[in-house]
C-alpha positions in Angstrom: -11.1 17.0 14.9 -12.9 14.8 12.1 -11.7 11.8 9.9 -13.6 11.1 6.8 -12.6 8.2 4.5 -14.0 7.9 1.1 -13.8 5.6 -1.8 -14.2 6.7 -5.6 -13.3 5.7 -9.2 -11.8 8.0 -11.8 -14.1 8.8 -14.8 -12.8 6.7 -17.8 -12.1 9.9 -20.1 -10.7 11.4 -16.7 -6.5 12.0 -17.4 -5.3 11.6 -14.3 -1.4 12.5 -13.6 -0.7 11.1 -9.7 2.5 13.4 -9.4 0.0 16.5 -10.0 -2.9 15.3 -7.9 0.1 15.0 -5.3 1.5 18.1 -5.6 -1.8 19.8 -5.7 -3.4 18.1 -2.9 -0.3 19.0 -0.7 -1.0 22.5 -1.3 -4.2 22.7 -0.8 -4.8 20.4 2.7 -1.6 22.3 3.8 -4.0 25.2 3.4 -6.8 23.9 4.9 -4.7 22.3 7.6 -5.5 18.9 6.4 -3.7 15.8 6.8 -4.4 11.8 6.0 -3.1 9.2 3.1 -4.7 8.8 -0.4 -4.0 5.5 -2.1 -4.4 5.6 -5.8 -4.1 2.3 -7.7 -4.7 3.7 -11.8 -8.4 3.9 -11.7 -9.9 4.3 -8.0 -9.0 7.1 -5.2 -9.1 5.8 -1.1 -8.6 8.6 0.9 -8.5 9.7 4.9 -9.3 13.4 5.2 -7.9 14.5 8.9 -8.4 18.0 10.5 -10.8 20.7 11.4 -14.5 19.5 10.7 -15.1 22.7 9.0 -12.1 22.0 6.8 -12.2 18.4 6.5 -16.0 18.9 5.2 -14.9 21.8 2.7 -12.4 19.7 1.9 -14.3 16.9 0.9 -17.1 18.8 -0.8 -14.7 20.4 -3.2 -13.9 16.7 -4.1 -17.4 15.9 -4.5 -17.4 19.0 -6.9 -14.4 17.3 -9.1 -15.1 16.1 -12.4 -12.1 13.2 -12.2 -14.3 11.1 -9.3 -17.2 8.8 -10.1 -19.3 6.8 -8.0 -17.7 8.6 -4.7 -18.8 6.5 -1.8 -18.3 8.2 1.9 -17.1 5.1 4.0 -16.9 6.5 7.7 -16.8 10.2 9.4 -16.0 10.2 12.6 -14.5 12.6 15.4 -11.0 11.6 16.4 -8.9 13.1 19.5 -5.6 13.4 17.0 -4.2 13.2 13.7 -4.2 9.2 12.9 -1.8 9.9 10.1 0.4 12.4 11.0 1.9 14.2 7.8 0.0 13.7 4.3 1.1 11.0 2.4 0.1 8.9 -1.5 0.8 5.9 -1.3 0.7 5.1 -5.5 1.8 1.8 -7.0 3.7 2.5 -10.1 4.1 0.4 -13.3 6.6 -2.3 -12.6 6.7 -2.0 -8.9 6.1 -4.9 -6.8 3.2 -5.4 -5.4 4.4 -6.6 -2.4 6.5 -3.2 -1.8 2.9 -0.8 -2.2 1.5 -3.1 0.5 4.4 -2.6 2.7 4.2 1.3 2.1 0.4 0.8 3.1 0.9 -1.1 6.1 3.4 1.3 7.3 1.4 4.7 6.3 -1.6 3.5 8.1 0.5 2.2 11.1 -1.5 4.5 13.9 -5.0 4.3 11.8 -7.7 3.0 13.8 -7.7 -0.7 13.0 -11.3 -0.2 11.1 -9.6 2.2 8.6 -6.3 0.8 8.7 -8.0 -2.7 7.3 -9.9 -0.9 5.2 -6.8 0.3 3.4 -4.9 -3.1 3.7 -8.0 -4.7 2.0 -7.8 -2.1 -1.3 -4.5 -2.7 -1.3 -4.4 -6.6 -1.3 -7.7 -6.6 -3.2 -5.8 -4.3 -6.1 -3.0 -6.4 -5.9 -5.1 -9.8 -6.5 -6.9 -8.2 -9.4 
């Protein structure tokens, strides 16, 4: 099984609608047989990609493919014995919600990440939150 974790940034004329990415990612790693957490702060994507290597790299080259990502940076790929995060999840801060409240929702989504990726995500997060 691989994990892949990527950073990228949304193109500024991109129009990007996090209820649809949602509902359309959930179809299509459900599909694939994918599984992971993609945080999305407004303007840049973090996400884990769990599952079969072949579909994990599918996956992730049909991203690559995407028009809405800029500037995608691959962070780590690794081989992992099992699923770090379990079901797929967005974590998403809405307008008006407390920042505090996101990072809580991170913390707990990447509970059973390996520590590496797990800071990783607690850094964007605190780092979006300081901006």
């Amino acid at each position: 099984m691989r994990q892949l974790v990527y950073i990228s940034s949304i193109r500024r004329q991109a129009a990007v609608d996090p209820a649809a990415i949602l509902a359309q990612s959930r179809r299509n790693n459900a599909a694939a047989g994918i599984t992971g957490l993609l945080f999305f702060d407004g303007k840049r994507f973090l996400q884990a990609l769990e599952g079969e290597a072949a579909a994990v790299d599918a996956t992730f080259a049909r991203i690559q493919r995407d028009e809405r990502h800029h500037a995608l940076v691959l962070l780590s790929s690794r081989d992992i014995a099992m699923r770090e995060f379990g079901a797929w999840a967005m974590a998403y801060k809405a307008p008006g919600e407390e920042d505090a409240s996101a990072l809580d929702r991170v913390a707990h989504l990447t509970a059973n990440a390996d520590p590496t990726v797990r800071a990783t995500f607690e850094g964007f997060a605190k780092v979006r939150r300081a901006a």
